[in-house]
Structures are given as C-alpha cells and as structure tokens.
C-alpha positions in Angstrom: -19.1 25.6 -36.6 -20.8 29.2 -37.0 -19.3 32.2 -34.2 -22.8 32.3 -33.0 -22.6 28.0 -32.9 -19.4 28.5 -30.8 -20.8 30.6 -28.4 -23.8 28.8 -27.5 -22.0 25.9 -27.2 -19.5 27.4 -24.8 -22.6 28.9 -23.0 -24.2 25.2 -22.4 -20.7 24.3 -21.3 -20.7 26.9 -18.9 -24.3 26.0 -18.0 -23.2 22.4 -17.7 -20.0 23.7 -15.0 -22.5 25.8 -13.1 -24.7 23.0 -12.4 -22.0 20.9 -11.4 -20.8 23.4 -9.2 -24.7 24.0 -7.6 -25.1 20.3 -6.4 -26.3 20.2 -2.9 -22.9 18.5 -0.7 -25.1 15.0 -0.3 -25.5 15.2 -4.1 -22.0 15.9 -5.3 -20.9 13.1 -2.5 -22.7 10.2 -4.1 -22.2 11.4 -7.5 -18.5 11.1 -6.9 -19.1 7.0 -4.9 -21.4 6.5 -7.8 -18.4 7.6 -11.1 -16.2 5.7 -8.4 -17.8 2.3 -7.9 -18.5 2.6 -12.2 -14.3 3.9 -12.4 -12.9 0.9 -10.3 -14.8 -1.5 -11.8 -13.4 -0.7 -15.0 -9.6 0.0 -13.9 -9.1 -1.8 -10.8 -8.6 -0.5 -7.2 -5.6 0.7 -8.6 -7.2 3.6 -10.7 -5.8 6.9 -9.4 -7.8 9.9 -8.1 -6.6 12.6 -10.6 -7.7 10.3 -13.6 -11.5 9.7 -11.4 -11.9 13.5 -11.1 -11.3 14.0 -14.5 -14.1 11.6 -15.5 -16.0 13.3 -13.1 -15.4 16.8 -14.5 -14.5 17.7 -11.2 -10.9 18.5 -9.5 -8.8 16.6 -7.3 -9.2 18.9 -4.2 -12.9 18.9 -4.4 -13.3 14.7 -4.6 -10.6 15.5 -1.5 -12.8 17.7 0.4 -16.0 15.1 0.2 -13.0 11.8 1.1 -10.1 12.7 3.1 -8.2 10.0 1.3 -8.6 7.3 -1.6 -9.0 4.8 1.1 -12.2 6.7 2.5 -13.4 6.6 -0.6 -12.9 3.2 -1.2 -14.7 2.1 2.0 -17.5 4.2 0.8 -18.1 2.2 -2.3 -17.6 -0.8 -0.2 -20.6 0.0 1.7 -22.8 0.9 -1.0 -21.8 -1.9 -3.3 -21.4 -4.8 -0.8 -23.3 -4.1 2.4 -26.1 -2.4 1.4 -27.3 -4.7 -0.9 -27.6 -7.1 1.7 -31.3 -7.1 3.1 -31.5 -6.7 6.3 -34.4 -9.0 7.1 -32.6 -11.6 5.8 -31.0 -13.2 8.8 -35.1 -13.1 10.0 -36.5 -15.0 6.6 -33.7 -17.5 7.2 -34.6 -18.2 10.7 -38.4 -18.4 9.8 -38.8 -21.9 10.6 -42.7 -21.3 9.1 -41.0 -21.8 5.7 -40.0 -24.8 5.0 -35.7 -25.1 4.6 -36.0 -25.1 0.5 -38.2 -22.1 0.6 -36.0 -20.3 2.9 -32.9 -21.1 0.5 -34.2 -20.9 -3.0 -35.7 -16.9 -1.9 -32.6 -15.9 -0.7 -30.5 -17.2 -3.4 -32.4 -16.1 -6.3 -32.5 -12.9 -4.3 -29.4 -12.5 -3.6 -28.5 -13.5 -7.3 -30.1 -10.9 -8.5 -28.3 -8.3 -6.6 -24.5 -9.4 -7.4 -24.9 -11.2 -10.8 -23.7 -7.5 -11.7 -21.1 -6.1 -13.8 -19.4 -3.2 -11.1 -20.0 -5.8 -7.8 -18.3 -9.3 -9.6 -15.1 -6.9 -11.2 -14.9 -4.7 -7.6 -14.3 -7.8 -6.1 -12.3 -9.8 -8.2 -9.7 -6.9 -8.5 -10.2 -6.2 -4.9 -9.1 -10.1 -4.5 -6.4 -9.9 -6.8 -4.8 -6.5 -5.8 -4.4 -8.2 -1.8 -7.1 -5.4 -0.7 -8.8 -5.7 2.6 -12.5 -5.2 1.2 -13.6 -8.6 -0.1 -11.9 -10.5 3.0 -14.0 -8.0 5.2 -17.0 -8.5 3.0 -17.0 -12.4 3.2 -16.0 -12.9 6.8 -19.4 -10.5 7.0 -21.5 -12.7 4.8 -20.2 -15.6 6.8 -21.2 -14.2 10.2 -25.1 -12.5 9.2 -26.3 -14.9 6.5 -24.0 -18.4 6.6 -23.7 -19.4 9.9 -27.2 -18.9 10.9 -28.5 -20.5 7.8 -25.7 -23.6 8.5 -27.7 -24.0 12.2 -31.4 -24.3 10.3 -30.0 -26.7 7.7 -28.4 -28.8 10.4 -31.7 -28.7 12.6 -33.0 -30.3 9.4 -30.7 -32.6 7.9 -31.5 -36.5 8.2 -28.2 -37.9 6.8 -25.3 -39.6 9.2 -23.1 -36.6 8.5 -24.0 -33.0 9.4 -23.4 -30.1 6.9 -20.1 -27.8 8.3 -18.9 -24.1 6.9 -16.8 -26.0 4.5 -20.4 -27.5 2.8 -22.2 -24.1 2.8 -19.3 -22.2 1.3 -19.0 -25.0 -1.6 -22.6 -24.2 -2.2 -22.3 -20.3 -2.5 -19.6 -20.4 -4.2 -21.0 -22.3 -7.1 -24.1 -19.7 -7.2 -21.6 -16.8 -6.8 -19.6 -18.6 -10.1 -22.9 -17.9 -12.5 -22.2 -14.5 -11.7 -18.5 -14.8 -12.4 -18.6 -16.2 -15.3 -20.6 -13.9 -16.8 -18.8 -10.7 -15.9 -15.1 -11.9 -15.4 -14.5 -14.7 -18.0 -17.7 -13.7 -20.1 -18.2 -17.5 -21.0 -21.9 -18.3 -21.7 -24.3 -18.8 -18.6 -27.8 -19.3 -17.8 -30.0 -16.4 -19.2 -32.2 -17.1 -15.8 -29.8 -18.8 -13.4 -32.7 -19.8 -11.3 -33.0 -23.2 -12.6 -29.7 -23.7 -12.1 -30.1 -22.3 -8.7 -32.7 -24.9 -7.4 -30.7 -28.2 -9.0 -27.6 -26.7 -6.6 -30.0 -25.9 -4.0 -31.6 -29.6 -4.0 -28.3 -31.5 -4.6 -26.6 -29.5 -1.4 -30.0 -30.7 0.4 -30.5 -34.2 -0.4 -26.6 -34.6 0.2 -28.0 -34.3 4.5 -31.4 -36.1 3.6 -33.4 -33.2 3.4 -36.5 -33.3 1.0 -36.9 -30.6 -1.8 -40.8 -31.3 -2.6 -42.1 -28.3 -0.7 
C-alpha cells in the first residue's frame, strides 16, 4: 500500500470513528441491543461485555453508560426479541369467535412461526434455558398467560369429545410447532421448507382429538 493509500485509508477510518461517535443517544442505544441480541446468540448469555464492545467498535464505559449493567442489557434484548414480537391483537383474533376455531389457530400459528423460526430468538433461548437464566421461564409463563390460556377457554367452548383439552394438551401442541423451529436452528436437521403444512396436520390432529371439525 502507497503513503498516499495509507492515508486515505486512515482518513475513512477516522471518518468511520466520527460517525460512530455522532449517533443520536436512541441510535447508539439500539445499535448496541441490536450487536447484542446478534452477540448472544452466537456465544451464549455467557458472552462478556468487553468482548461485545469490541464487536461493536465501541468501549466498555460507553455500552455502560447506555445499560447500567449486563443484566439491563440483557432484559433489553429480552424485550425486543421475545415480547415485541408478540402481536398485540392477538389475544383479540383468538377471542374472535366470528372465525371459526381452525381459522383462529392456523393464523396465529403460521404467524407466530414466522416470527420465531429465527436463528437469534431459537439460540437466545435455548442458551437462556440451558445457562438456568430467568428470561425464557419469564417469557413462557407470559405466553402462557396472553395467548395459551385464553385460547385453551375457546377450544374448550368448542370441543365435542368426553374429555376436555387442559394446559398440559395446548403446551404439547406448541411445543411441537416451536420444535420445527428448533430443529432447524439448534440441531440443524432437515425441516419443512414451508412448515405450514405441517402446521395444519398438528393443528387438525390437536382438534379432532376434542371432536372439533377442521373443514372450515
């Protein structure tokens, strides 16, 4: 490399640094949750600050002035990778009994599908799971409370079969949905290119198990 190559080089760097250092405070914040939920996805919950700033290209004292501590920072990707990719209409389009029950399911599943079947929310929350953290617990017992049990009281107003469908049912159901996903990104065994066919046949057995019809 030339003198004059070196030192336009060193001026983009320097133009790169100056950028960095200009981002508006709401900017710099979620580009540090966004390198975080990308960083602990990779290396666990376990990944250390120093090493996440680095990858930033920032230092450790300013990722510490936007989160006071690593477990701020963790509940901030929490929230952006778990709760706010749960609609908040949902609860409402489960409850619309306009729909009929198999309508109601299949859209939320193949929505909700689409929004986890992802590489940084399936690894977050296996190593979340497997590290003893908090975040997946609180994340489920959340799930379970917005989108579960109301959707358990419309299949139940519906069922036909001697035996009503409990927690334990619904669960067995999401959980083989949520296992497409994991297969995929944990064990990276072969899965469904388009999981929605698969999606319906689980949908339809969990329904005709409580006699409820799956032609509309």
């Amino acid at each position: 490399m030339t003198s004059s190559e070196s030192a336009e080089a060193a001026g983009e760097g320097r133009s790169r640094a100056a950028a960095r250092r200009r981002l508006p405070p709401q900017e710099r914040r979620q580009q540090i949750v966004d390198g975080a939920v990308a960083f602990f996805a990779e290396v666990g919950l376990d990944g250390n600050t120093r090493d996440l700033a680095k990858r930033l290209g920032i230092t450790q004292p300013l990722l510490f002035n936007y989160f006071a501590t690593k477990d701020d920072l963790v509940e901030a990707v929490y929230e952006q990778v778990y709760l706010d990719r749960l609609s908040p209409d949902w609860p409402e389009r489960l409850r619309d009994r306009s729909m009929p029950i198999r309508a109601r399911l299949l859209a939320f599943y193949t929505e909700y599908s689409t929004l986890i079947f992802q590489h940084e929310w399936m690894r977050i929350f296996m190593f979340s799971g497997l590290a003893g953290a908090e975040l997946n617990r609180r994340y489920l017992r959340h799930l379970a409370d917005v989108i579960l049990r109301p959707l358990l009281a419309e299949i139940a107003a519906e069922a036909r079969a001697e035996a009503s469908p409990t927690m334990e049912d619904l669960w067995n159901l999401h959980g083989g949905i949520v296992y497409i996903g994991i297969r995929q990104h944990i064990y990276r065994m072969p899965c469904p290119a388009d999981p929605a066919e698969a999606i319906t046949r689980a949908v339809d057995r969990f329904l005709l198990a409580f006699g409820i019809g799956t032609t509309a």
